[in-house]
C-alpha positions in Angstrom: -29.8 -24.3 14.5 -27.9 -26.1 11.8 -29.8 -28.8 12.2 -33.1 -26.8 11.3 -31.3 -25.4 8.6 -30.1 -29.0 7.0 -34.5 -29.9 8.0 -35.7 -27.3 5.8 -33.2 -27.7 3.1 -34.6 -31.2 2.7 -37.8 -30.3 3.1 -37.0 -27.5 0.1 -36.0 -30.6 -2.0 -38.6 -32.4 -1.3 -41.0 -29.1 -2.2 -39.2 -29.0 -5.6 -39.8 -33.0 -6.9 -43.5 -32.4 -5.5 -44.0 -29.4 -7.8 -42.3 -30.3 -10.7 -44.5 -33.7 -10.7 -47.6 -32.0 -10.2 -47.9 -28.4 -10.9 -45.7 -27.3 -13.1 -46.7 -30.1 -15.4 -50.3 -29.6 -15.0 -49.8 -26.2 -15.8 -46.8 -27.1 -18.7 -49.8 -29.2 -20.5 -52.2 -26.6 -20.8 -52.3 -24.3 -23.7 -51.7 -21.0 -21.5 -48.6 -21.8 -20.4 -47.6 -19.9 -17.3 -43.8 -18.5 -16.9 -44.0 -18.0 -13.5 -45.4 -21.3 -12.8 -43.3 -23.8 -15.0 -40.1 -21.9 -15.0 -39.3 -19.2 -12.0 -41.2 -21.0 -9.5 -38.9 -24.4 -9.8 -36.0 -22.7 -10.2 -36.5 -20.4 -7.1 -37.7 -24.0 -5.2 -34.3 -25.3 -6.2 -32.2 -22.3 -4.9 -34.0 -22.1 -1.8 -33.1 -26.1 -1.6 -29.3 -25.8 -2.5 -28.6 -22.6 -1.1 -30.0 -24.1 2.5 -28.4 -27.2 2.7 -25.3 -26.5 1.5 -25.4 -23.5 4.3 -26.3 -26.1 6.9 -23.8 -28.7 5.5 -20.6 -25.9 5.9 -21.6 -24.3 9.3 -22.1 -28.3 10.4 -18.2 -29.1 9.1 -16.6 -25.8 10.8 -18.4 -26.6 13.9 -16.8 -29.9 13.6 -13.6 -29.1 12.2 -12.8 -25.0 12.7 -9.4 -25.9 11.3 -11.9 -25.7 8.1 -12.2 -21.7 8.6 -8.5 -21.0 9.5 -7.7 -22.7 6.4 -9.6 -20.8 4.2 -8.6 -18.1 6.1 -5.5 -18.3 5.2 -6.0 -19.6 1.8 -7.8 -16.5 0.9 -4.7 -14.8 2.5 -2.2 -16.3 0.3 -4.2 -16.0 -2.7 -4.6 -11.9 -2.4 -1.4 -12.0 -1.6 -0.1 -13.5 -4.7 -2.3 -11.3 -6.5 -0.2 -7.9 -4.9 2.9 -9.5 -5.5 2.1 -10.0 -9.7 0.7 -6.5 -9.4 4.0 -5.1 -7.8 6.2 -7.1 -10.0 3.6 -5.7 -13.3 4.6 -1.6 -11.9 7.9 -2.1 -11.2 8.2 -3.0 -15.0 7.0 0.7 -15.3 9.1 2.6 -12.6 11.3 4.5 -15.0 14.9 6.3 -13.8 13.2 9.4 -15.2 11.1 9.7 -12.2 13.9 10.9 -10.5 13.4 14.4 -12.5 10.1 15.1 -10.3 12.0 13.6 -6.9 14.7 15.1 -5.3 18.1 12.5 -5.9 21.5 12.1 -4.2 24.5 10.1 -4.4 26.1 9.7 -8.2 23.5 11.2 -10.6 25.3 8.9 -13.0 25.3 6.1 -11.2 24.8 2.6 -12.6 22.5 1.3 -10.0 19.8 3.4 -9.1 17.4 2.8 -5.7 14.3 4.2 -4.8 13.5 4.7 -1.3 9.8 5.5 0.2 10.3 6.8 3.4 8.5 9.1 6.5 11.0 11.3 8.2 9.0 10.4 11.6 9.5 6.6 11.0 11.8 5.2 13.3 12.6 2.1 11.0 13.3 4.9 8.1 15.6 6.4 10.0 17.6 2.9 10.3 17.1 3.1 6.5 18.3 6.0 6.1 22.0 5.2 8.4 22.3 2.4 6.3 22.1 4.0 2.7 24.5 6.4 4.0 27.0 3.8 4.3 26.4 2.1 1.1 26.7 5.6 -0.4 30.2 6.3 1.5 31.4 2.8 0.6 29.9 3.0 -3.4 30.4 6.1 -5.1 28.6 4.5 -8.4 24.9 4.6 -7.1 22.0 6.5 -7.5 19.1 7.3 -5.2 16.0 8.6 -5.6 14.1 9.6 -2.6 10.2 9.1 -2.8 8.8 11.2 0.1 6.2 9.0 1.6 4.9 11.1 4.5 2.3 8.7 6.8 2.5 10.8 9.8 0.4 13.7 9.5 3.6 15.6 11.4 6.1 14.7 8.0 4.0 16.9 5.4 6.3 19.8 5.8 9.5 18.1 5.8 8.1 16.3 3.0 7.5 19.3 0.9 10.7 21.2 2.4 13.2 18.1 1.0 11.2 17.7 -2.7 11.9 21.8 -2.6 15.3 21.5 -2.0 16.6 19.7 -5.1 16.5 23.2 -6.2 19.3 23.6 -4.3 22.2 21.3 -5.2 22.6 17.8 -4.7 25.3 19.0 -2.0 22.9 20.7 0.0 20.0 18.4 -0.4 22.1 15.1 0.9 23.2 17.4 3.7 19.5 18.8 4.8 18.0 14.9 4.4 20.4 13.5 6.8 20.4 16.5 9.1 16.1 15.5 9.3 16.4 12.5 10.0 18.6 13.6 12.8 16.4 16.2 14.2 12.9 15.6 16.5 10.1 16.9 14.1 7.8 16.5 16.6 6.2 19.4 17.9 5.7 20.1 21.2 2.2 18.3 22.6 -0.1 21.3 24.1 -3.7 20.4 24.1 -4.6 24.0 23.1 -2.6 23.9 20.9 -4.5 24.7 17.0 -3.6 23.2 13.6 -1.7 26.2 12.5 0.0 26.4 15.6 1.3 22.9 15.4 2.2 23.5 11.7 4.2 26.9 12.3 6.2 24.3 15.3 7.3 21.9 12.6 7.8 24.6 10.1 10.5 26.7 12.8 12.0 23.2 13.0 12.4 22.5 9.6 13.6 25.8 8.1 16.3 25.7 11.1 17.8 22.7 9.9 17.5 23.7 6.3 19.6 26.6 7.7 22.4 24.8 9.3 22.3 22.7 5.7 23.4 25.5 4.2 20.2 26.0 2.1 18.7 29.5 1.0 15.4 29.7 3.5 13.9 32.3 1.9 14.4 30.2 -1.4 12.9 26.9 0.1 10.3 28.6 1.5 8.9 30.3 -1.7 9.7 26.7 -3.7 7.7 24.9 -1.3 4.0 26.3 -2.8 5.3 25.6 -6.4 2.5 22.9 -7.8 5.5 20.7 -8.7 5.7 19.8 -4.9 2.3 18.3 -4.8 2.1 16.7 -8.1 5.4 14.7 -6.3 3.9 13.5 -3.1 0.5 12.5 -5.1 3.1 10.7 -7.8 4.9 8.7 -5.0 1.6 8.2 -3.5 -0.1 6.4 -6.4 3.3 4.5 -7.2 3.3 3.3 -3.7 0.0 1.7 -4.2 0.6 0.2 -7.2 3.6 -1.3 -5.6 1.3 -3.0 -2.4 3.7 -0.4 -0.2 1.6 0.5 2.7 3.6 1.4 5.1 7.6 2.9 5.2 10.5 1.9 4.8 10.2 0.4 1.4 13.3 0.0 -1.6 13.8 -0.9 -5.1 17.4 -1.5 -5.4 17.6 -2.3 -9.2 14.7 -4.8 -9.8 14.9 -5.9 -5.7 11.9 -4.7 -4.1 11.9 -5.1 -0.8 8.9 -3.2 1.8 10.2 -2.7 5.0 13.8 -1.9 7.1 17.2 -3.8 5.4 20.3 -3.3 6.6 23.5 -2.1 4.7 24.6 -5.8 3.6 21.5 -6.4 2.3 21.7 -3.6 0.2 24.9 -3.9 -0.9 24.0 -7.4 -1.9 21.0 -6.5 -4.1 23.1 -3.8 -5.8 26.1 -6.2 -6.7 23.4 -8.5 -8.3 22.0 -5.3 -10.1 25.7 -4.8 -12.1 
């Protein structure tokens, strides 16, 4: 096949000095000069010519050589790459501590190092992330965070939209519900009969117990969970995550770190002594 293909490349070149010595300067000389014949015609000819050879030429060298394709592979890889990373590096520039008006925040609300964490209540790595923040934040009292609900798990939307409702609450309150969510199974139970609503009304039982054990006002959460300003969150943290590259959870900015994926309590402690 790629032999064919380098044949009839040549035989494309060979089609192209033929026509330009004969036709298209037979037809160049007359006084109609056609378009189509001294211009588009060679042109296409050439093309035709490069375009097959060079296609014969490449498949010929991988076939030889398929080190050729897993380089370029991987090339093409790093390049995209680098192209994320400048974009990531361009928003976090823009992620402004003001945010944290829209999300729901813990820790010191005055604190000189503020972190962002994206995060899915059913994620089991977020749930690592979340037992390590709560030892920076017993061991630093100076330190901000700002949770950015990042629900990937089609189960997490209510959680999601009960802890953003909940900042309405107390800081108090709020640390004491996030923890308690990450502690409890949000998973409904599996019944293949089981409807959406059904399913939904599981999580939501589950959910408004724990904010109940919190300490939270239920009836309260419950009525601040259909305010707009719940949605407009989630869709901010969802647009900031994908100017940031974040596609799945944990992520963290601690200062200007950024780090996607699970890191552990030294780690963190690290980036935030760096930050002062």
């Amino acid at each position: 096949m790629n032999t064919l293909m380098l044949v009839l490349g040549l035989i494309w070149v060979i089609a192209f000095v033929v026509y330009t010595k004969t036709v298209a300067t037979k037809t160049f000389n007359k006084k109609s000069t056609s378009i189509l014949a001294t211009v588009v015609a060679p042109i296409v000819i050439l093309f035709l010519a490069i375009y097959t050879t060079a296609h014969s030429v490449v498949r010929i060298a991988m076939i030889n050589d398929p080190e050729i394709l897993t380089d370029t592979i991987k090339e093409l890889e790093e390049v995209e790459k680098q192209k994320q990373e400048k974009a990531a590096k361009e928003s976090l520039k823009n992620v402004k501590e003001d945010d944290s008006k829209f999300a729901p925040t813990i820790g010191n609300l005055d604190g000189d190092v503020v972190i962002y964490e994206f995060f899915d209540f059913n994620c089991g790595y977020c749930k690592r992330g979340n037992m390590a923040l709560r030892q920076v934040l017993d061991s630093d009292k100076n330190v901000k965070v700002v949770l950015k609900n990042y629900p990937i798990f089609p189960f997490s939307q209510i959680p999601a939209k009960a802890e953003i409702a909940a900042k309405e609450q107390g800081v108090e309150k709020l640390e004491a519900f996030h923890n308690a969510l990450f502690e409890a199974n949000l998973m409904p139970e599996r019944d293949a009969k089981a409807t959406e609503k059904d399913i939904n009304d599981q999580i939501k039982a589950i959910v408004f117990g724990v904010a109940q054990k919190a300490g939270l006002d239920v009836e309260k959460l419950k009525k601040d969970m259909e305010a707009p300003s719940v949605e407009e969150e989630l869709l901010r943290t969802r647009q900031l995550a994908e100017k940031l590259g974040i596609q799945g959870t944990p992520a963290f900015i601690v200062g200007e770190k950024f780090f996607r994926g699970y890191v552990d309590t030294p780690v963190i402690i690290e980036a935030i002594e760096a930050s002062r």
